[in-house]
C-alpha positions as CSV (number, residue, x, y, z in Angstrom):
1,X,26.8,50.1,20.5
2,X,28.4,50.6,23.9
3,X,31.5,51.7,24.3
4,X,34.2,51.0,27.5
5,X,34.4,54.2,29.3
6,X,38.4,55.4,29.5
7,X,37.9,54.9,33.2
8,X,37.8,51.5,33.0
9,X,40.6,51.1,30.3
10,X,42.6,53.3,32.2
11,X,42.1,50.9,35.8
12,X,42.6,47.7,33.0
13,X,46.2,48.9,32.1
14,X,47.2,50.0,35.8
15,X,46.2,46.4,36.9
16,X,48.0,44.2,34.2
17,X,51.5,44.3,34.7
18,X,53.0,43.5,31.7
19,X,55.8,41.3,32.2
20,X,53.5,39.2,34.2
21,X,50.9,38.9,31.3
22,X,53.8,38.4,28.6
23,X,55.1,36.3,31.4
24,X,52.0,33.9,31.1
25,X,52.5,33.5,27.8
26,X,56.1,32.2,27.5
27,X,59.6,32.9,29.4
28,X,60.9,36.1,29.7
29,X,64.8,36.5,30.8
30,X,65.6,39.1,33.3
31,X,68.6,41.1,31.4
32,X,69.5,43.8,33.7
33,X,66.6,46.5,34.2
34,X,64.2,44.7,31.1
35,X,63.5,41.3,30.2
36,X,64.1,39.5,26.7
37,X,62.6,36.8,24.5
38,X,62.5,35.0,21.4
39,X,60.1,37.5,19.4
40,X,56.7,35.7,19.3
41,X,55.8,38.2,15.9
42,X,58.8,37.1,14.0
43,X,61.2,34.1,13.3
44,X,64.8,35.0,14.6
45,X,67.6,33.4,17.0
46,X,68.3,35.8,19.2
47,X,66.4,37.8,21.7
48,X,65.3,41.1,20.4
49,X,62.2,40.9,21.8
50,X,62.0,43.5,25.1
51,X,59.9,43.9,27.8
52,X,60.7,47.2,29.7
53,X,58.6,47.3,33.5
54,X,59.6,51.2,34.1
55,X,57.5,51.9,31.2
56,X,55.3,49.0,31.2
57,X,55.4,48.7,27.5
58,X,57.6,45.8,24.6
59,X,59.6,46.5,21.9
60,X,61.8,44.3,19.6
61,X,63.9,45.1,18.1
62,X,64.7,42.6,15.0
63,X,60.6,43.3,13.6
64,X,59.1,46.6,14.9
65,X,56.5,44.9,17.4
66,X,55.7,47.3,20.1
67,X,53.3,49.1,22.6
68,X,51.7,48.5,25.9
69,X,50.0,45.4,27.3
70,X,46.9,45.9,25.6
71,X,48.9,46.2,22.4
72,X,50.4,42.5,23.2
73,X,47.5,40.9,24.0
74,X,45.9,42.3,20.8
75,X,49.0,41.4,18.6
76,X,49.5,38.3,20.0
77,X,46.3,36.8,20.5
78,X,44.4,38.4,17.0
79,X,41.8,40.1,18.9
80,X,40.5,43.7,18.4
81,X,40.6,46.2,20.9
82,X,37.5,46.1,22.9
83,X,38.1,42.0,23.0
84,X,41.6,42.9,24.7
85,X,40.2,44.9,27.3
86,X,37.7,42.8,28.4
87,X,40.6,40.0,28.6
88,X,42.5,41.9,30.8
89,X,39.7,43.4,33.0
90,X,38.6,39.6,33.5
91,X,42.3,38.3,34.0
92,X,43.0,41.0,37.1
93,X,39.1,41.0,38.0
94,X,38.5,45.1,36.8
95,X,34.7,45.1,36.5
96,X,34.1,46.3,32.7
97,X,31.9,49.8,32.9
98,X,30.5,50.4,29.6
99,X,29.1,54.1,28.0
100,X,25.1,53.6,28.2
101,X,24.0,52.8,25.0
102,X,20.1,52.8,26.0
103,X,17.9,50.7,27.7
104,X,18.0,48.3,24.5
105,X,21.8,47.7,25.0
106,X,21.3,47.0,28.6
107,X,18.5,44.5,28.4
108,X,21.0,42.8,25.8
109,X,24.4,42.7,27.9
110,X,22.5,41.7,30.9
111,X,21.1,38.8,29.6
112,X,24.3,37.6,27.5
113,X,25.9,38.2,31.1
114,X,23.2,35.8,33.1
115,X,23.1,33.5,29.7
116,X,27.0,33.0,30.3
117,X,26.7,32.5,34.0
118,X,23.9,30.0,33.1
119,X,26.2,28.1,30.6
120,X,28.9,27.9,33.2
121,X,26.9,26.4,35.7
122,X,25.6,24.0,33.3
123,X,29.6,22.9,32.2
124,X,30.8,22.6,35.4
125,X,27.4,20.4,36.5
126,X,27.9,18.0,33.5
127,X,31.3,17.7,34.5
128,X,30.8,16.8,38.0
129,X,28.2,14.0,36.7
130,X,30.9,12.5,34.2
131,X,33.7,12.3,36.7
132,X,31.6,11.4,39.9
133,X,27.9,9.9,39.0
134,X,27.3,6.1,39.0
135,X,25.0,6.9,36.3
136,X,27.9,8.1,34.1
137,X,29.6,5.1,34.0
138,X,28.5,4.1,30.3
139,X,29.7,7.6,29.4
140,X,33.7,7.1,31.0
141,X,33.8,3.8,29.4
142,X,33.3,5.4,25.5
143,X,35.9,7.9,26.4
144,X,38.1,5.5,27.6
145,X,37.9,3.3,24.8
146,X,38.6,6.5,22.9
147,X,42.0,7.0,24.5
148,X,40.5,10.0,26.5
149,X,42.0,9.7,30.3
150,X,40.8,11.5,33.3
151,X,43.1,14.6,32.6
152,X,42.2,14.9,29.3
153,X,38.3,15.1,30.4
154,X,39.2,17.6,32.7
155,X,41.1,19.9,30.5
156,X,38.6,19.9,28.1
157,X,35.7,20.3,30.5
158,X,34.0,17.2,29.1
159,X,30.8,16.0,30.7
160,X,27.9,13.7,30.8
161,X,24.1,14.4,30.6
162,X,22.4,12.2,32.8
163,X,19.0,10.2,30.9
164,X,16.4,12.5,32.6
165,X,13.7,14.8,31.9
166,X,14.4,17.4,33.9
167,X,17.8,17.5,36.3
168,X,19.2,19.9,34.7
169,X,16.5,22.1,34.8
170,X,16.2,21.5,38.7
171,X,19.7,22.3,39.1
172,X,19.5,25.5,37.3
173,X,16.7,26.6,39.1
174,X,18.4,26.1,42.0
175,X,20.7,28.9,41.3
176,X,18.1,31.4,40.1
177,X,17.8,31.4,37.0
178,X,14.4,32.1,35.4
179,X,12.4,29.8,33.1
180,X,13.1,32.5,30.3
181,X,16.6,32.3,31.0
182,X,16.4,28.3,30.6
183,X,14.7,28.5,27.7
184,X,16.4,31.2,25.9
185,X,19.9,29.2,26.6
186,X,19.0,26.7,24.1
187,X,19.6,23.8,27.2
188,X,15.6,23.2,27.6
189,X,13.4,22.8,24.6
190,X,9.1,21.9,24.8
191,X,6.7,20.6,22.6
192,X,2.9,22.6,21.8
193,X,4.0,24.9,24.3
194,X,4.1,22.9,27.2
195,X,6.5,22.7,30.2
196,X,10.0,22.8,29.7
197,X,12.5,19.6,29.5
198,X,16.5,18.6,29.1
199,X,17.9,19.0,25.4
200,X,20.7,16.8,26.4
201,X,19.7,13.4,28.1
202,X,22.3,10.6,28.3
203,X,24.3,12.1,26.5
204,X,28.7,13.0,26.6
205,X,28.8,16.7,26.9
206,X,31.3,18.7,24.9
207,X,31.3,22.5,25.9
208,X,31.4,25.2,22.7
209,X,33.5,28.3,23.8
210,X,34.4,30.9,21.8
211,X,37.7,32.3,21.1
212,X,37.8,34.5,24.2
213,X,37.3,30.8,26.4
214,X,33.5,31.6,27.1
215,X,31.1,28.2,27.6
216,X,28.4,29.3,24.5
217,X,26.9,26.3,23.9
218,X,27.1,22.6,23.7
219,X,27.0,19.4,21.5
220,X,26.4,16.1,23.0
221,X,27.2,12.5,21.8
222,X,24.8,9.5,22.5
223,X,25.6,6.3,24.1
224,X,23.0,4.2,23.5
225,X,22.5,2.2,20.1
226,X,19.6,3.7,19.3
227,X,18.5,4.3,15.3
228,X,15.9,6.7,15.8
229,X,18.1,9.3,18.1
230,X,20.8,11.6,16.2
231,X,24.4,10.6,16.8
232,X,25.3,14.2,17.8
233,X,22.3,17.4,19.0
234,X,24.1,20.4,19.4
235,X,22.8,23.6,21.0
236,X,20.1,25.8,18.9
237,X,20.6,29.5,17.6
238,X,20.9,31.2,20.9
239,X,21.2,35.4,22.0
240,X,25.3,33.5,22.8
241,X,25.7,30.9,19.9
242,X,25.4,31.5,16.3
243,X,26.9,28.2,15.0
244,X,28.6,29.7,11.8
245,X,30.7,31.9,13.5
246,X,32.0,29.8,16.3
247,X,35.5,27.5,15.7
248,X,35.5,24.4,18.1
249,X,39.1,24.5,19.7
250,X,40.3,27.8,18.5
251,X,40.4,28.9,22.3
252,X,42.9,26.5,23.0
253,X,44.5,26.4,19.6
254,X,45.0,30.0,18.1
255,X,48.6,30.7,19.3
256,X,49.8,27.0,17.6
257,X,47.6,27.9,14.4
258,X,49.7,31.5,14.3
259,X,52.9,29.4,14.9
260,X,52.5,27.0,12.2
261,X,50.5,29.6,9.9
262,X,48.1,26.7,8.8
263,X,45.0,25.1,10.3
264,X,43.9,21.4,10.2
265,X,40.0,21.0,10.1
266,X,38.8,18.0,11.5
267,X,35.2,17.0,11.3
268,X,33.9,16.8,14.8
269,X,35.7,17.2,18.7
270,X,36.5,13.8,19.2
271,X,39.1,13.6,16.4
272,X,40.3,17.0,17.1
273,X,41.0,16.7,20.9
274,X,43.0,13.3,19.9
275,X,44.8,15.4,17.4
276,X,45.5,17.9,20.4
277,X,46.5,15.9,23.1
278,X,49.0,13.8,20.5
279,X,50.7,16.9,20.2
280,X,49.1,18.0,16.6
281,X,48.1,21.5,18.1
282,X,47.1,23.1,15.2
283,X,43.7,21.9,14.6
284,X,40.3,23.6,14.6
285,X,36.6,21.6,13.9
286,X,33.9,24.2,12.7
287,X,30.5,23.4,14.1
288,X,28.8,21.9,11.0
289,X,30.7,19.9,8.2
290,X,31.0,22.7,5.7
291,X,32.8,26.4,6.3
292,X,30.7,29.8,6.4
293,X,32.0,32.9,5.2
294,X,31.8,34.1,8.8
295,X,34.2,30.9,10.5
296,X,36.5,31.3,7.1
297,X,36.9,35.4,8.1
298,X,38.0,34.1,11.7
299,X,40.2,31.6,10.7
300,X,42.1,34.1,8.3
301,X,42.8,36.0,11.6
302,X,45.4,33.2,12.3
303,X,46.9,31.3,9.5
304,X,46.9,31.6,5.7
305,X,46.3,27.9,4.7
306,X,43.6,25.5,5.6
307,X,44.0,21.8,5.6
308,X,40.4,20.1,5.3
309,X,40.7,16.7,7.2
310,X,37.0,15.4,6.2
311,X,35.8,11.8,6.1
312,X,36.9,10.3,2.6
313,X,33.4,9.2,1.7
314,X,31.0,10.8,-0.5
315,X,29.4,13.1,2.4
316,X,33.1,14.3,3.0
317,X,34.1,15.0,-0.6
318,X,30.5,17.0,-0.6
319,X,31.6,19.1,2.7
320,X,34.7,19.4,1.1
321,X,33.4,20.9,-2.3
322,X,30.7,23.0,0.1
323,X,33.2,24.9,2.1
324,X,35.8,25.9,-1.0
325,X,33.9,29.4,-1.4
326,X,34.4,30.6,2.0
327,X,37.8,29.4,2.3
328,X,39.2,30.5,-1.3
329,X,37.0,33.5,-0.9
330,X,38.8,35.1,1.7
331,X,42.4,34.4,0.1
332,X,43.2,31.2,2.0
333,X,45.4,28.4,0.5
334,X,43.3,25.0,0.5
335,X,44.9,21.9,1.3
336,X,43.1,18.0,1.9
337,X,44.8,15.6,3.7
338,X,43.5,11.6,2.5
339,X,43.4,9.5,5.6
340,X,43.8,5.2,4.9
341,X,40.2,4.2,4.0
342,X,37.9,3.7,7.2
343,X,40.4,6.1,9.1
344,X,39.8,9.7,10.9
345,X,42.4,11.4,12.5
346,X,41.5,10.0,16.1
347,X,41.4,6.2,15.3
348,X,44.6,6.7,12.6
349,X,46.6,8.2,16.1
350,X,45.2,5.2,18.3
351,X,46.1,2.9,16.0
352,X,49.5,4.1,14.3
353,X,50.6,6.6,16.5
354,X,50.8,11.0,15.9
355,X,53.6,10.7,13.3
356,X,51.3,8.4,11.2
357,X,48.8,11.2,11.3
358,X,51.5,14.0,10.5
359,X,52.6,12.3,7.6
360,X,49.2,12.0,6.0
361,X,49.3,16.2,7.0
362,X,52.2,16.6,5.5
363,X,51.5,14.3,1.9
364,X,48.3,16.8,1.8
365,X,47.8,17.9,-2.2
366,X,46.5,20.9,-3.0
367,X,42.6,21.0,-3.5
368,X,42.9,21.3,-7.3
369,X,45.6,18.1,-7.8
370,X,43.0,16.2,-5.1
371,X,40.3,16.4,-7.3
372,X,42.0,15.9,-10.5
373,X,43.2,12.5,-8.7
374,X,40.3,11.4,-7.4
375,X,38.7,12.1,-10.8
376,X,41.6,9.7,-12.3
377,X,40.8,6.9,-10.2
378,X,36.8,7.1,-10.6
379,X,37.7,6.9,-14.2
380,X,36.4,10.3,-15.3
381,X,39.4,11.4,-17.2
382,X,39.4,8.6,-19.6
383,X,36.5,10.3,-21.8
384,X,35.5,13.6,-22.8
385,X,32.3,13.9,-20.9
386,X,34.4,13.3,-17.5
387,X,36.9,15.7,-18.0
388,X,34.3,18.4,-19.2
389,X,32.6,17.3,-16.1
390,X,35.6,17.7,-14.0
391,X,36.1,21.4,-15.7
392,X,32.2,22.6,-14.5
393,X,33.4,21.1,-11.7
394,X,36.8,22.9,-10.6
395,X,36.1,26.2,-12.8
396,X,34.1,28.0,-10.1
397,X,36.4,27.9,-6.7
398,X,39.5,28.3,-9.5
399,X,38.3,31.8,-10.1
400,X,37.5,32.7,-6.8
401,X,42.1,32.0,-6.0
402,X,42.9,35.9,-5.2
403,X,46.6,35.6,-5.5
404,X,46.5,36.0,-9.7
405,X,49.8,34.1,-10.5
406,X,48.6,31.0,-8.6
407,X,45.2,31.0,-10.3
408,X,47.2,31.0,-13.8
409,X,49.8,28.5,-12.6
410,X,46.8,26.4,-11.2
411,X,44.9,26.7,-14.3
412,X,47.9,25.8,-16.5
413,X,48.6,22.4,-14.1
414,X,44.9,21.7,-14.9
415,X,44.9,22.3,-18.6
416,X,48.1,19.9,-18.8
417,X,46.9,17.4,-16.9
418,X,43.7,17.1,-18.8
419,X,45.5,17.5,-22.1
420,X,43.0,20.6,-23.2
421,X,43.7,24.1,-24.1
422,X,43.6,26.6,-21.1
423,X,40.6,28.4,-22.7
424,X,38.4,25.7,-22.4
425,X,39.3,25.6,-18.6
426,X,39.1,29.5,-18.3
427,X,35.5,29.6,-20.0
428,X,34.8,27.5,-16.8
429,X,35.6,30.3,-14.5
430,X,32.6,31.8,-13.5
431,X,32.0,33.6,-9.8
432,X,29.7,31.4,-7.7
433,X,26.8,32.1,-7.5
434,X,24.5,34.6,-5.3
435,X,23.5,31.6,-3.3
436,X,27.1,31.1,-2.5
437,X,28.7,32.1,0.5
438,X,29.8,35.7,-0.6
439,X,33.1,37.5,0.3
440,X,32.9,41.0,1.7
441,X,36.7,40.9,3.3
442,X,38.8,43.8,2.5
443,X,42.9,42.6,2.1
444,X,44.9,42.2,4.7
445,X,46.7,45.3,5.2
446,X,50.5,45.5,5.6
447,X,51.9,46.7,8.9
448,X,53.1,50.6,8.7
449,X,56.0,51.3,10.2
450,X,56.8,54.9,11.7
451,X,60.5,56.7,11.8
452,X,60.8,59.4,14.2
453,X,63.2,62.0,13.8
454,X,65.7,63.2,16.7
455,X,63.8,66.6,17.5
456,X,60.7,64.7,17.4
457,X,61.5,61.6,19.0
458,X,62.8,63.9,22.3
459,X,59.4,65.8,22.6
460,X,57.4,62.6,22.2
461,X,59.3,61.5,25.4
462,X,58.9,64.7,26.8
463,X,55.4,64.5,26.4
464,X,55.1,61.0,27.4
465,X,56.5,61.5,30.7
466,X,54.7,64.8,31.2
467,X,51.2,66.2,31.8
468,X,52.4,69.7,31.7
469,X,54.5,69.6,28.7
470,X,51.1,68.0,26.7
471,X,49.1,70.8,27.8
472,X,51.8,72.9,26.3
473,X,52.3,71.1,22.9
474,X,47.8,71.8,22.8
475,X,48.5,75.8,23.2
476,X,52.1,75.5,20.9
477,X,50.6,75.0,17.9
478,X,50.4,71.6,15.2
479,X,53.5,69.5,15.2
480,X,52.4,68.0,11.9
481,X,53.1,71.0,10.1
482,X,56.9,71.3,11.9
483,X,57.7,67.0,11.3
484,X,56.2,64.5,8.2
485,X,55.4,62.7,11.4
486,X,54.0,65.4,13.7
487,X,50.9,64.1,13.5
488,X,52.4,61.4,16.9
489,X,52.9,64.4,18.9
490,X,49.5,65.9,18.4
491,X,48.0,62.3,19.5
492,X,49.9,62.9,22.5
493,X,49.1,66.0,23.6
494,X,45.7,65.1,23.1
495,X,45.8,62.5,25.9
496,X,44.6,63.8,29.3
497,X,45.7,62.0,32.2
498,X,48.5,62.1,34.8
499,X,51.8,61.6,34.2
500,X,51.6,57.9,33.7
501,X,53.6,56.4,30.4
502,X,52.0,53.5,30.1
503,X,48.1,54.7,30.2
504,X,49.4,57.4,27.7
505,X,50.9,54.9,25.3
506,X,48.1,52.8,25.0
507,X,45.7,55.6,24.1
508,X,47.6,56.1,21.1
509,X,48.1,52.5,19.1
510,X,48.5,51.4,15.8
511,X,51.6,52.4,14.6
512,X,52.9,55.3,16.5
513,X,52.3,53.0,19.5
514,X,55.0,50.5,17.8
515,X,57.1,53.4,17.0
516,X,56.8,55.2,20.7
517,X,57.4,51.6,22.9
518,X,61.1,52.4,21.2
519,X,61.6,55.4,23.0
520,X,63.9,55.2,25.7
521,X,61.8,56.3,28.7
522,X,64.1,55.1,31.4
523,X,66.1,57.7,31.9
524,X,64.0,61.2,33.3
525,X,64.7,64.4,32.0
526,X,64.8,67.0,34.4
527,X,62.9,70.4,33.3
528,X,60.8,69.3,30.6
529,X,58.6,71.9,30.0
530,X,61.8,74.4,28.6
531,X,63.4,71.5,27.0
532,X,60.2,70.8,24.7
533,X,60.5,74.5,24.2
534,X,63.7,74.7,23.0
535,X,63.2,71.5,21.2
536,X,60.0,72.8,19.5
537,X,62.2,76.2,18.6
538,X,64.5,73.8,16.7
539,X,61.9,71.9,14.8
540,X,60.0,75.0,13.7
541,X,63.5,76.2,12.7
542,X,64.3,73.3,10.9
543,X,61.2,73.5,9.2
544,X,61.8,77.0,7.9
545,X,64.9,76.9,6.7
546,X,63.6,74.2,4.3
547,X,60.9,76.3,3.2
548,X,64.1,79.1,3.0
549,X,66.0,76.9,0.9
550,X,63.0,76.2,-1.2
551,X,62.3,79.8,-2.2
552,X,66.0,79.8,-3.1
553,X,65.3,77.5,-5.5
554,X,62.5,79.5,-7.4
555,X,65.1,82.3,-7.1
556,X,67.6,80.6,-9.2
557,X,65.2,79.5,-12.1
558,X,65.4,81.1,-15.4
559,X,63.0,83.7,-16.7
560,X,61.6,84.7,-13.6
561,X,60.0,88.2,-13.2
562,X,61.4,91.0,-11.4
563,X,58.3,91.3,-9.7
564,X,57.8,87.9,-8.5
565,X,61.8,88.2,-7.8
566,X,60.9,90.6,-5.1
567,X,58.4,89.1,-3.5
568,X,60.1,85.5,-2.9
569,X,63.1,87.9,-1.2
570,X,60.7,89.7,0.9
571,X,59.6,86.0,2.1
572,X,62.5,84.7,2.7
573,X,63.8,87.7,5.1
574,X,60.6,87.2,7.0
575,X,61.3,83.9,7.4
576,X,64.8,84.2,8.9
577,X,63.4,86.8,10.8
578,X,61.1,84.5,12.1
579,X,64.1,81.1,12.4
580,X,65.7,84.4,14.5
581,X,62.4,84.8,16.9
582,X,61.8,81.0,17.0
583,X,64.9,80.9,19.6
584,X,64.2,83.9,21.6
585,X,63.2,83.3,25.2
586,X,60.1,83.2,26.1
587,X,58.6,86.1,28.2
């Protein structure tokens, strides 16, 4: 796999200013030489949150959150390093140069590359038809009846695929691209081989991005009454689309789905851009009824409980059922909200209004208590053969709850409510099976947090601010063996570039980025070079009169020989010997 060259990183951070790109997120306050917030990583009242432009890097102060603009965009958005980058590069228009790979590699990112462009065009020409074509007429009268305005169409990019063969296809070859290209974008389909034709044809276009806001693919509605076409074709498997990994709205919806810590699945886009615009902004639609293991992985990114809006009929229960695997699998609280009969989210909220909607949200029961409902008012739990068939039924997702005292509180709930002992639900609890969706996540880890000493903390800024004091600390030795947490300061002096705090922070991450963005770099040091000296000379003596201290203690134990007696003397002299040198000048 490719990697970004540090050139191109290095150009990425020097072009993003950070309190613009915080800035673009939400307000930042001007307090005298920094800016503040509300934390966006933690709840609090107060600003603690810190932007500092001198050292183009955050801090707050109430949770620990810290680092350079990369870092934020990371942290805040749930994306991985390479995804930040590319954000950034693309927000202040930094072409992305990438470490050859091979020719292999370069065949593939220059046809995801033309394949993007491609589905670009194709958005914005859809578009054009929906909000300007006679032809499309049919199309802004559904989406008008469906409370969608003009606005709404736009923000969401929604479009209209005119009844013909082969438009599109004229269009796109317009802007050169090749019939491969067509083909491969999963727009143009044939039969026996033969020329090429539209996918979509009369048709409302909804545009599939992925989280980073990319146009991957596309599902289209149709207008006409017509029993032999599919309500909905979507776009095929494509070299861009893989269609259970991608999360319908999660581009637009992540940051609300962090806020509230809980997502609301809705079946298809129509219900959850009604849900959106209504001001219910934490709602995802997975493309497909039922979750994959891959879309459950992405959505544990965000939140930690998942509220399955599906269609209360038997096909809903099923997709319901279908996607409890993934979901549980990856350690994610299960919820289902039970809409009024006849209802989805979009006609409930044209009919009775967004609160109507948020109270069904909020009156969602827990997967487990749904079932055992709706099992009570099919009539199963008035003999044995329903509630044993209830048991088969639940047993398999119960065991797959990570978080053991929930599965045993669960478990006990169920038992009760069926009136049986909890053994007879527990034999119930096998693993799914192989044919399941499996789980291969690893637990979440928890966020380590880094103290620095004094002594360290001064040479970290020293060698922050200072090329020539890092190409010291590579000839001085290893800090890890002066400081538990020398291990920063070697990072450090590993990073080679000019005397640029920001580009060295970011190099570094994970945790001893959060713990350096606390450094107070605004004030410069004058003479760094002998002041990480002498500051070194103090650690290294601090570090041997612990081991002095130490040996002192060995002296004092009973029963020790005299032999070993004078050896542990003889090393402790050489060691204040050497506490003695460590201060000395140097030549």
């Amino acid at each position: 796999m490719a990697l970004i060259s540090e050139e191109t990183i290095q150009r990425v951070v020097e072009a993003n200013d950070i309190v613009e790109v915080i800035g673009s997120y939400f307000p930042l306050k001007r307090a005298g030489t920094s800016f503040r917030a509300i934390c966006p990583f933690h709840r609090e009242k107060s600003p603690s949150f810190h932007v500092t432009p001198a050292r183009q890097s955050f801090h707050c102060f109430g949770c620990g959150a810290g680092g350079g603009v990369l870092r934020f965009v990371m942290d805040y958005e749930h994306i991985d390093f390479p995804t930040a980058v590319r954000r950034l590069a693309q927000r202040a228009g930094v072409p992305v140069i990438e470490d050859v790979g091979g020719p292999d590699d370069d065949k593939k990112r220059g046809l995801r590359q033309r394949l993007l462009g491609l589905h670009a065009e194709a958005s914005a020409w859809f578009h054009k038809n929906l909000l300007k074509s006679p032809e499309a007429a049919p199309a802004r009268a559904y989406l008008k009846a469906r409370a969608i305005t003009g606005d709404i169409a736009r923000s969401w990019l929604l479009g209209y695929a005119p009844d013909s063969w082969d438009a599109l296809l004229d269009f796109l070859r317009e802007r050169r691209f090749s019939e491969d290209e067509i083909a491969q974008s999963g727009l143009a389909t044939s039969k026996e081989e033969s020329h090429l034709y539209s996918r979509f044809r009369g048709r409302v276009m909804f545009p599939i991005r992925n989280d980073y806001g990319e146009v991957v693919a596309f599902s289209g509605r149709v207008l006409a009454d017509d029993p032999k076409a599919a309500k909905y074709v979507n776009s095929p498997e494509t070299p861009l689309f893989t269609k259970g990994k991608i999360l319908y709205g999660l581009d637009k919806t992540k940051r609300d789905l962090i806020d509230k810590n809980a997502a609301i699945v809705c079946e298809g886009q129509i219900d959850l851009i009604s849900a959106y615009e209504s001001g219910v902004r934490h709602v995802i639609a997975p493309q497909g009824t039922a979750f994959t293991g891959d879309q459950a992985r992405l959505l544990r990114r965000f939140v930690e409980t998942v509220l399955l809006c599906f269609d209360s009929d038997s096909a809903g229960q099923k997709a319901v059922a279908r996607s409890l695997p993934a979901l549980l699998g990856q350690g994610l609280s299960v919820r289902v909200i039970a809409l009024p009969p006849g209802e989805d989210p979009d006609s409930l909220i044209r009919k009775q209004g967004a609160d109507a909607f948020l109270q069904a949200v909020a009156d969602a029961k827990d997967f487990f208590e749904h079932a055992t409902d709706a099992a009570a008012a099919a009539g199963e739990l008035s003999s044995p053969e329903g509630k044993a068939g209830l048991v088969r039924r639940l047993g398999p997702p119960l065991a797959l709850i990570q978080d053991a005292a929930l599965r045993e509180s669960l478990l006990g709930r169920l038992a009760s409510r069926l009136a049986l002992p909890q053994q007879a639900v527990r034999a119930a609890m096998k693993p799914p099976s192989a044919s399941e969706p499996d789980d291969d996540s690893q637990p979440v880890p928890e966020v380590e947090t880094i103290s620095l000493s004094p002594g360290l903390s001064m040479l970290c800024r020293l060698a922050l601010g200072s090329r020539s004091v890092r190409e010291w600390l590579r000839e001085a030795g290893t800090a890890k063996d002066l400081d538990p947490n020398g291990r920063i300061l070697d990072e450090i002096a590993r990073v080679e570039c000019e005397d640029d705090h920001p580009v060295a922070l970011h190099l570094i991450g994970g945790a001893a980025e959060r713990a350096l963005s606390a450094l107070d770099m605004s004030r410069p040091i004058t003479d760094p070079l002998p002041k990480a000296r002498e500051t070194w000379a103090g650690l290294a003596s601090q570090n041997l009169s612990r081991e002095i201290e130490g040996l002192k203690s060995r002296l004092a134990e009973s029963g020790i020989l005299a032999t070993e007696r004078a050896r542990i003397q003889k090393l402790i002299l050489d060691l204040k010997i050497r506490v003695a040198d460590s201060f000395r000048p140097s030549p």
